[in-house]
N, C-alpha and C positions, 0 to 999 in steps of 0.2 A: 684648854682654850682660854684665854686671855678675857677680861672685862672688855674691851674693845673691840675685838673678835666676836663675841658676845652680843654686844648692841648690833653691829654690823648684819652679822646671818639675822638675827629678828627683824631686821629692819628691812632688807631684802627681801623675806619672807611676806612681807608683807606689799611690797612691791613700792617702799615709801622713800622718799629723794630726802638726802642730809638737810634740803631747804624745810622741807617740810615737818620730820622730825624735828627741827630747829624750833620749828613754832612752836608746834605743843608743848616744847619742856619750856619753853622760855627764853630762848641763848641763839646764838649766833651758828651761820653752816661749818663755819669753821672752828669752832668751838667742840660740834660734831665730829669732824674730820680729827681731832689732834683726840676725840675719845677711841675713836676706830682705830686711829692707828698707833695709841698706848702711849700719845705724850703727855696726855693729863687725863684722871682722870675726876667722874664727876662726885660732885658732893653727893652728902647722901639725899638731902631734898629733891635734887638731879636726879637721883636714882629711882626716887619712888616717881617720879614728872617720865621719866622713861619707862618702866615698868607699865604704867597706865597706857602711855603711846604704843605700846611696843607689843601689849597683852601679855607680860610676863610676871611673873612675882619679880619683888625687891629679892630675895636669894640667892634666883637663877641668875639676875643679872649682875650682881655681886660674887657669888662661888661658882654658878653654875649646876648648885643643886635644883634638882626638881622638888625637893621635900620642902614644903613648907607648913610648920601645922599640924606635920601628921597627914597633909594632904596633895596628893599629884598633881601639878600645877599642868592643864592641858597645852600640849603641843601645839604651835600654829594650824591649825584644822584648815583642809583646803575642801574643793568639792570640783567637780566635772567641768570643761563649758562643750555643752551640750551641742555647739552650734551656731547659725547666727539667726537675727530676725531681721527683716526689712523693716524697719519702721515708716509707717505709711501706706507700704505697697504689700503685696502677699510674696511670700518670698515658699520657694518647694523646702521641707523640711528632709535637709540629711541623713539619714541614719549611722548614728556614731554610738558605738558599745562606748558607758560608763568606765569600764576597765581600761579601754584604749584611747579616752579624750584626754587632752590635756588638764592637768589641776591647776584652778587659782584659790589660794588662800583665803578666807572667807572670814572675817573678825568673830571672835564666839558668840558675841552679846546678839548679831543675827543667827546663829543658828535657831533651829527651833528642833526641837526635841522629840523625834517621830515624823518628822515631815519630812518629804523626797524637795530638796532642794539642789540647784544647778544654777548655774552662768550660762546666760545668752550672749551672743556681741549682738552690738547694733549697726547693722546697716543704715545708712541714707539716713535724712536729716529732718523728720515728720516731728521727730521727738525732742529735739535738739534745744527748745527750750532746758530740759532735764539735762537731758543726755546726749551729748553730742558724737556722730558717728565715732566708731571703736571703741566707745566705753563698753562697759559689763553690765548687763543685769543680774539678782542676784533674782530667782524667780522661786518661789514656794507653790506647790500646789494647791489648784484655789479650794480643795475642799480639805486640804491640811491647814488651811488658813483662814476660815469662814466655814460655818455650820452649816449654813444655807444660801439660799439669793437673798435673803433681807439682811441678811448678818454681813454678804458679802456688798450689798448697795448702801446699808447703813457705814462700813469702817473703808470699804474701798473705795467711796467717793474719792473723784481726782486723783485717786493714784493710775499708774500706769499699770498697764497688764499688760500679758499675754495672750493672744488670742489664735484662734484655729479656726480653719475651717478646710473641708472634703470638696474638693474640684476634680472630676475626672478620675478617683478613684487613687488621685496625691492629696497627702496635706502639707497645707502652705501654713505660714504664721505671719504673722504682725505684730509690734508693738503700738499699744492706742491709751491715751486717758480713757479713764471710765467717768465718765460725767452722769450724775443723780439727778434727776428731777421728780417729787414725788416717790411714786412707783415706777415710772419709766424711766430705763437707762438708757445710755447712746455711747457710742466708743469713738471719740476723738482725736485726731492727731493735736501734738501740742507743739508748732511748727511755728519757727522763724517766718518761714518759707510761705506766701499766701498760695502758692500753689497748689498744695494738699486737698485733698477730698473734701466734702464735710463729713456728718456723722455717719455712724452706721447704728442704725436702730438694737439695742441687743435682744437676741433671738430671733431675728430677720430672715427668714428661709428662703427671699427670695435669691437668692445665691446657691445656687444647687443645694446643699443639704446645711445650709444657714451656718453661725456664726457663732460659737462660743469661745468665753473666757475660761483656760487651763491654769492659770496660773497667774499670782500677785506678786511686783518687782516688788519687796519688801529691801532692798539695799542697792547700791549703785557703786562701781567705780569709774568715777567719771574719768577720759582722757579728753586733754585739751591738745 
């Protein structure tokens, strides 16, 4: 496999347009396009500018080796998407086996190490300040991500989460800001849209069997 061949499958893998690549290293789409396709290629400064974009070592994208170091440079890591969430609204949750979901690539610096992590899509447009319909959530489980509720209302203020709750013996999900005040939290839509609900107090039972947070959006790929 060719150096341009090379940048190209990483770059794919990663689901990333020659525009964008473009940015990060520095240089023009077409500049990209004549690496891809082995008319020139890049300096070595360019190299390590793409290595960083790309999450690969300077070797692999130079030889092709994995060894760098003495050490196995990891492979683009993907993970599940689990399904989708309505943002705003409670949407029934699907049941899709991990083995049979589709994978997206997941950049390493999010993973987290022992934690059950997955990709939600997002439905409707509650959230759409963040993340605008069909984008990804990259979701951690909220007690692979916080210790507790104080650890989780101390570090997850204003992030977004995922939430659940038991209607009629289905569970539904939603995507909501977690909004802190104090010791009381509230779960917010963060919407263009004034349509939207307001809050939902957390731990609210008034909704059949009440309302918790599964999980912190810890990454995003936003579609525009």
């Amino acid at each position: 496999m060719s150096i341009g061949a090379r940048i190209k499958q990483a770059r794919k893998a990663l689901k990333m347009t020659q525009a964008k690549l473009a940015e990060e290293v520095g240089t023009s789409q077409s500049n990209v396009a004549m690496w891809e396709n082995d008319r020139h290629q890049p300096s070595r400064s360019q190299v390590q500018k793409l290595a960083k974009a790309l999450q690969q070592s300077v070797v692999w994208i130079e030889t092709g080796d994995a060894l760098n170091a003495g050490t196995i440079q990891p492979a683009v890591m993907t993970l599940p998407v689990l399904g989708e969430a309505q943002a705003g609204a409670w949407k029934e949750v699907a049941a899709i086996e991990e083995t049979e979901a589709e994978q997206m690539p997941v950049p390493v610096e999010h993973r987290i190490t022992g934690a059950r992590q997955y990709w939600i899509r997002v439905v409707g447009d509650s959230v759409d300040r963040f993340m605008p319909e069909g984008s990804l959530a990259l979701c951690t489980d909220v007690w692979d991500w916080a210790r507790d509720s104080e650890d989780l209302f101390r570090r997850g203020k204003d992030k977004l989460v995922l939430c659940q709750r038991e209607r009629h013996g289905l569970f539904e999900t939603t995507i909501k800001q977690l909004r802190v005040s104090g010791s009381s939290a509230e779960l917010w839509p963060a919407s263009h849209n004034p349509k939207h609900d307001g809050p939902i107090p957390l731990g609210d039972t008034s909704d059949v069997n009440g309302v918790s947070v599964v999980a912190v959006v810890t990454h995003a790929l936003v579609q525009f």
